[in-house]
C-alpha positions in Angstrom: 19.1 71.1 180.1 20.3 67.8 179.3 17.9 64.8 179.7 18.0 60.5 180.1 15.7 59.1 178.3 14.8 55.5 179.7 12.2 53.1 178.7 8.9 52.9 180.9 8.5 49.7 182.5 8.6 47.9 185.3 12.4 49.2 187.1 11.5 52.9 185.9 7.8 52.5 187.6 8.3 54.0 190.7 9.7 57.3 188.5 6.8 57.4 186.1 4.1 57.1 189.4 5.8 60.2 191.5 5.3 62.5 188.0 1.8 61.1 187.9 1.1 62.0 191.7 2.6 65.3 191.5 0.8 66.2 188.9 -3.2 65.0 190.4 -3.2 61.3 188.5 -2.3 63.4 185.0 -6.0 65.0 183.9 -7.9 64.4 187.1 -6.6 60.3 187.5 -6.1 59.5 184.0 -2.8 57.6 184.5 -2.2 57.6 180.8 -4.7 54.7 180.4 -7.1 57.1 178.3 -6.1 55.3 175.0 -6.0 51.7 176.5 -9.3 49.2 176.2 -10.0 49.7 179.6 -10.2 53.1 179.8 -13.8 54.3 180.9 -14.8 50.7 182.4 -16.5 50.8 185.4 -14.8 49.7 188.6 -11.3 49.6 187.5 -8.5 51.5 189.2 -6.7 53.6 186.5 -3.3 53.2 188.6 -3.3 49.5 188.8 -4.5 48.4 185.5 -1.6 50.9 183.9 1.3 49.2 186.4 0.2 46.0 185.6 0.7 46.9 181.9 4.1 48.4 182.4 5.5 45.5 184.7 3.9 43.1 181.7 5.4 45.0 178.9 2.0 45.5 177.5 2.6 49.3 177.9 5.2 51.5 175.9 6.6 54.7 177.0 10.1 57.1 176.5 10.4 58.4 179.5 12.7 62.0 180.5 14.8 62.3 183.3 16.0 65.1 184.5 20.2 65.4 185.9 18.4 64.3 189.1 17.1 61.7 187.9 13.6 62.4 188.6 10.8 61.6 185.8 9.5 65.4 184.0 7.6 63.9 181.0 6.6 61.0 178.8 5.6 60.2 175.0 3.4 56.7 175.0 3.6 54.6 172.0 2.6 51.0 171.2 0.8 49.0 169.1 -2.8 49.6 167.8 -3.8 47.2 170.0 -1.9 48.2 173.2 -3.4 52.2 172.1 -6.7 51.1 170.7 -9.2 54.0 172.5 -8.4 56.6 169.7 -9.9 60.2 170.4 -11.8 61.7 167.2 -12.6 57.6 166.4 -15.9 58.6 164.3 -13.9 61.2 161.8 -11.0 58.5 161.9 -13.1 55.3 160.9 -14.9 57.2 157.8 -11.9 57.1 155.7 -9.6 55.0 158.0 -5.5 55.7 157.0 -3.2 52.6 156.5 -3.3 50.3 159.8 -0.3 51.5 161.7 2.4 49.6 162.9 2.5 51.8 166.1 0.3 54.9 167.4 2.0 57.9 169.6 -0.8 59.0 171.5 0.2 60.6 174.9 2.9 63.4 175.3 2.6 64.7 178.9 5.2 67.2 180.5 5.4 68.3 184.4 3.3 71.6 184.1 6.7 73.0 185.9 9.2 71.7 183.2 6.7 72.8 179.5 8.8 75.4 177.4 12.2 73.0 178.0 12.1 70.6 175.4 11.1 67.9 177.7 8.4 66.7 174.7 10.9 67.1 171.9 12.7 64.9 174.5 10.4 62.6 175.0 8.9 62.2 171.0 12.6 61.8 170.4 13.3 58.8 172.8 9.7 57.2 171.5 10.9 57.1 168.0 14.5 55.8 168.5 12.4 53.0 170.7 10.1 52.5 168.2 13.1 52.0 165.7 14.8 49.4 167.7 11.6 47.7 168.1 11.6 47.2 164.2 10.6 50.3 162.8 7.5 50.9 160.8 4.3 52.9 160.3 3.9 54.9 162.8 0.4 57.1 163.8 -0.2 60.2 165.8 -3.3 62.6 165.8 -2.4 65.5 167.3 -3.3 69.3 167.0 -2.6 72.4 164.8 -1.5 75.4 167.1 -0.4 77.4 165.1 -2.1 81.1 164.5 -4.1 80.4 167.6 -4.1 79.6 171.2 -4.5 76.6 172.4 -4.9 75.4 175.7 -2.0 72.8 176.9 -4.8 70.3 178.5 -6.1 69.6 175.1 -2.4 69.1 173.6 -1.7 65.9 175.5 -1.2 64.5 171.8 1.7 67.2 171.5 1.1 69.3 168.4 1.5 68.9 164.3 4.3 71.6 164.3 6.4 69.5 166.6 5.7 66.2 164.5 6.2 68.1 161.6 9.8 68.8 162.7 10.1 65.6 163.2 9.5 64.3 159.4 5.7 63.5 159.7 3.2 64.6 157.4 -0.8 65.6 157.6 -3.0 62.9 156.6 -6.3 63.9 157.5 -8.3 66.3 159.5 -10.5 64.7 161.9 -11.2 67.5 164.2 -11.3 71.1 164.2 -7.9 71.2 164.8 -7.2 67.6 165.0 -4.9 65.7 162.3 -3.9 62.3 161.4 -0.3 62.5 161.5 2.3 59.5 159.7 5.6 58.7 159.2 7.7 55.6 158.1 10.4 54.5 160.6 13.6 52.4 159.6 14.7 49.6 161.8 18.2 49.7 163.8 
């Protein structure tokens, strides 16, 4: 299947919100806030704080499109500081990598579109967008799957084999399965 991949912000909202809702907030309400500072604050309305983010450009996302035009999947990206609630942070700040220019840290596909290439999609339209942002050092930490199975809901990072494919290389382990992944990106 062919896909359009189209930046996440405030005219490609409404697209991004009906995958969310049809798929229970993403993780029981997360709303792809989970790496933001305000995730886990009491009081705050995941939904709200994360539109606010996209309509101020202070959230960064490729987002797929099916031939319908209806939103299947996502990869978030941004800037340390936009993605600064990293997962695995106590492994990650005893030997901390180089500071990255950007961090990938959310891959999501519809539960009824995963096995289509919706997040080789999706990691694909992130890095071109990253690359005509400037290009740079650019972080992940995502999971090892292979020679085991590994439940999807902890893959929302996608996995090392995909970002291997993709030119990045292992760092460090941070989890049992978990990775600092890198890669240098060149400005277009």
């Amino acid at each position: 299947m062919a896909y359009q991949i189209v930046a996440l912000e405030g005219s490609t909202w409404d697209r991004f919100a009906e995958l969310v809702e049809r798929n229970n907030g993403i993780y029981g309400g997360c709303w792809c806030i989970g790496y933001h500072p305000e995730c886990g604050q009491r009081g705050v309305d995941y939904r709200s704080i994360k539109e606010d983010r996209v309509r101020t450009g202070r959230a960064h996302a490729a987002l797929v499109l099916d031939s319908d035009g209806r939103a299947q999947g996502w990869c978030q990206y941004g800037s340390p500081d936009e993605l600064s609630n990293l997962k695995h942070r106590r492994m990650y700040d005893k030997d901390p990598p180089p500071v990255p220019d950007w961090r990938i840290t959310c891959v999501f596909v519809d539960k009824r579109h995963r096995g289509q290439g919706v997040a080789r999609a999706a990691l694909e339209g992130a890095l071109d967008m990253i690359a005509a942002a400037g290009g740079g050092l650019v972080e992940a930490i995502s999971e090892v799957t292979s020679g085991r199975a590994a439940q999807g809901r902890f893959l929302f990072s996608a996995t090392v084999e995909l970002f291997e494919q993709y030119g990045f290389q292992r760092g460090r382990q941070v989890g049992m399965h978990a990775w600092i992944m890198s890669r240098s990106i060149e400005s277009v």
